[in-house]
Residue frames as qw, qx, qy, qz and C-alpha x, y, z in Angstrom:
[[0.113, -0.096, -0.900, 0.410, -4.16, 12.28, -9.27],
 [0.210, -0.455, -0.556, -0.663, -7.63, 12.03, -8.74],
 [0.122, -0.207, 0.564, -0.790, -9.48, 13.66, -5.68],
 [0.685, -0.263, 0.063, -0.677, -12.52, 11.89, -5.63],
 [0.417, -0.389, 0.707, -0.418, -12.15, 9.13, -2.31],
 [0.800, 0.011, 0.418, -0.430, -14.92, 7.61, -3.03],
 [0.838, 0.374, -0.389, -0.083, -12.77, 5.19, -6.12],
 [0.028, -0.644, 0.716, -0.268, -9.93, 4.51, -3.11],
 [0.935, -0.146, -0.323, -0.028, -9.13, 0.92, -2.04],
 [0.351, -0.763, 0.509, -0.188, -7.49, -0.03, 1.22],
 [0.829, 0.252, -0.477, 0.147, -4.87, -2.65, 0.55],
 [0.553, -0.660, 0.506, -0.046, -3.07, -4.28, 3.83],
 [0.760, 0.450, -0.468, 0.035, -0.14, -6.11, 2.44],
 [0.825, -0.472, 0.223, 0.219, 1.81, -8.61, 4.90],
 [0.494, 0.751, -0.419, 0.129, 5.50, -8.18, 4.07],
 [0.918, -0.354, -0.013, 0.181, 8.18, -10.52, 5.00],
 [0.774, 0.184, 0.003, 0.606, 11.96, -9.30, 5.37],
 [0.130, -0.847, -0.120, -0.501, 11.27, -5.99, 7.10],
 [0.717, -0.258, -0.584, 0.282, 13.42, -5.25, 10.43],
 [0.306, -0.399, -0.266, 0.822, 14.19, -1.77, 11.27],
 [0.287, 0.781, 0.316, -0.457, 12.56, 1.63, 10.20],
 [0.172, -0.452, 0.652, 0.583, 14.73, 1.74, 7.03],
 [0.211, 0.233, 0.936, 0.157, 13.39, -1.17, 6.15],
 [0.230, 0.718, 0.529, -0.389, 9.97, 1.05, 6.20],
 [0.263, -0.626, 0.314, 0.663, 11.39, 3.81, 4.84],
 [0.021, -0.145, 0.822, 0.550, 12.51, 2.01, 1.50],
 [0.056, -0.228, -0.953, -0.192, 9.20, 0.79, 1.11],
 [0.118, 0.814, 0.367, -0.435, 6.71, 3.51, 2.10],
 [0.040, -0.656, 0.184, 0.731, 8.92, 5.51, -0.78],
 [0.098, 0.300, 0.898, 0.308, 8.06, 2.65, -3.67],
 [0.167, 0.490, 0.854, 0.040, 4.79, 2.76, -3.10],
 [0.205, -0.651, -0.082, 0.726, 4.72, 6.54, -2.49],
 [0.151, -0.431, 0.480, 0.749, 5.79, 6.90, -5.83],
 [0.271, 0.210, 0.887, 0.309, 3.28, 5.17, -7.66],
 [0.318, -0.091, -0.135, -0.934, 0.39, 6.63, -9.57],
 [0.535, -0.050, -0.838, -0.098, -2.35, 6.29, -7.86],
 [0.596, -0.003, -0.600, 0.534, -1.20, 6.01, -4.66],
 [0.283, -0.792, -0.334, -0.426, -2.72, 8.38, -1.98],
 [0.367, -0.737, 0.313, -0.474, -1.45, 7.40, 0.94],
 [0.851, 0.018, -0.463, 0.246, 1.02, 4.56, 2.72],
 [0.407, -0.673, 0.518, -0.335, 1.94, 3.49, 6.08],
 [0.766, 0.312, -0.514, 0.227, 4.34, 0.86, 6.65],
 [0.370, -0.788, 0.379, -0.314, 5.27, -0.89, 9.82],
 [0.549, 0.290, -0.784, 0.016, 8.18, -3.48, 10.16],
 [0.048, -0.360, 0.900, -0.241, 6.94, -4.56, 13.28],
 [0.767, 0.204, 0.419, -0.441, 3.61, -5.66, 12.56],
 [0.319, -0.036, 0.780, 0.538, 5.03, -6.67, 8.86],
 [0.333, 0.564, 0.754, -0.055, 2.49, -4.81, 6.92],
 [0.005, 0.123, -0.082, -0.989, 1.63, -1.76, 4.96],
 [0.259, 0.658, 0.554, -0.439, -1.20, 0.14, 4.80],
 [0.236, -0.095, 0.410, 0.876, -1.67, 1.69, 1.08],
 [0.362, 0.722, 0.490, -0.328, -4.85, 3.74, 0.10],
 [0.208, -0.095, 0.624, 0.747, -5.06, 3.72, -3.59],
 [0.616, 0.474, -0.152, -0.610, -7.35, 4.55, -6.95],
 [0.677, 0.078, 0.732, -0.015, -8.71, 1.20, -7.60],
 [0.625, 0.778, 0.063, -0.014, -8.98, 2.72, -11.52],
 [0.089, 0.869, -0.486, -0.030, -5.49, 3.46, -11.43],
 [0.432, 0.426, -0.794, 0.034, -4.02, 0.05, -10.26],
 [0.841, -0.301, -0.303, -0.332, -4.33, -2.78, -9.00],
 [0.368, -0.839, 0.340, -0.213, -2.52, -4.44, -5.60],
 [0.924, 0.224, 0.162, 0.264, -1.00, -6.94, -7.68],
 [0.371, 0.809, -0.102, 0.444, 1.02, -4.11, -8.88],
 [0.322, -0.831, 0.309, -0.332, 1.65, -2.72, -5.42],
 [0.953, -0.231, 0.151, 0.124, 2.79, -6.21, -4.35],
 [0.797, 0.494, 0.111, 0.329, 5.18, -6.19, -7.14],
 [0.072, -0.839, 0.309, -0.442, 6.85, -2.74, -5.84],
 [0.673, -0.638, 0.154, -0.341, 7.35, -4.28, -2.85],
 [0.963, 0.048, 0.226, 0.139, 9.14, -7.18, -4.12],
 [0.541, 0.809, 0.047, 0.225, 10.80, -4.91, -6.47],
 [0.065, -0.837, 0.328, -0.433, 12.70, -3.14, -3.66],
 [0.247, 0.305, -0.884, 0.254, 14.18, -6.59, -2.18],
 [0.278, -0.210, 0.748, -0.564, 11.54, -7.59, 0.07],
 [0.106, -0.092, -0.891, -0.432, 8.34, -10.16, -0.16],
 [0.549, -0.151, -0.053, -0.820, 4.75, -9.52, -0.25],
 [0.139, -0.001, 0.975, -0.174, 3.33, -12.58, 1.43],
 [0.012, -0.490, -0.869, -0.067, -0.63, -11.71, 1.02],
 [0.123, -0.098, 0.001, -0.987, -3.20, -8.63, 1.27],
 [0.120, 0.571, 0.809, -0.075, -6.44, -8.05, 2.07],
 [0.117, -0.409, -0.266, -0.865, -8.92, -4.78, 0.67],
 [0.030, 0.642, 0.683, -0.347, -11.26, -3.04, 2.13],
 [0.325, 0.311, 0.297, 0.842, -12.72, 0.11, 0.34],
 [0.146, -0.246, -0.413, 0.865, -13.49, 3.33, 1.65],
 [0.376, 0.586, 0.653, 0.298, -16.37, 5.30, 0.87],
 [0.216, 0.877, 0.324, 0.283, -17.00, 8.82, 0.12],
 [0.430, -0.878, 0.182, -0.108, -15.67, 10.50, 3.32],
 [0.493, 0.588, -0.583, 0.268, -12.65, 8.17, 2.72],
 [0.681, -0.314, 0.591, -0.297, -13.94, 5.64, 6.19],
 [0.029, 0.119, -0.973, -0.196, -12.79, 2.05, 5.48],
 [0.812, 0.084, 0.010, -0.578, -16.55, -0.08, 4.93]]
């Protein structure tokens, strides 16, 4: 894993099919798992996760895919990327 911030991309991912903290759970541990991966929050009642990743490492096509993977449905994302200090920009 690499330690320098300043390649990280913040991916919000809308997720549909999410209802209790389980539901999180299962899905904060996916993404969790990926290389990459830095850091993930997941909440079922906004429908969304939060994943700060190594844009060199993958992409949030990928992360979508996880998501899907584990029964539920990515609906859309947006980026923002962070810079040095690891602040969204």
């Amino acid at each position: 894993m690499s330690t320098d911030v300043g390649r990280d991309q913040l991916a919000l991912i809308k997720i549909e099919g999410m209802h209790c903290h389980r539901c999180e759970q299962t899905i904060q541990k996916a993404l969790s798992q990926q290389p990459g991966v830095h850091e993930v929050e997941v909440d079922f009642n906004s429908g969304q996760a939060s994943v700060l990743y190594d844009r060199d490492a993958l992409r949030v096509a990928q992360l979508m895919e996880v998501v899907n993977a584990v029964g539920y449905r990515a609906t859309g994302f947006t980026q923002r990327q962070t810079d040095k200090a690891g602040n969204q920009g």
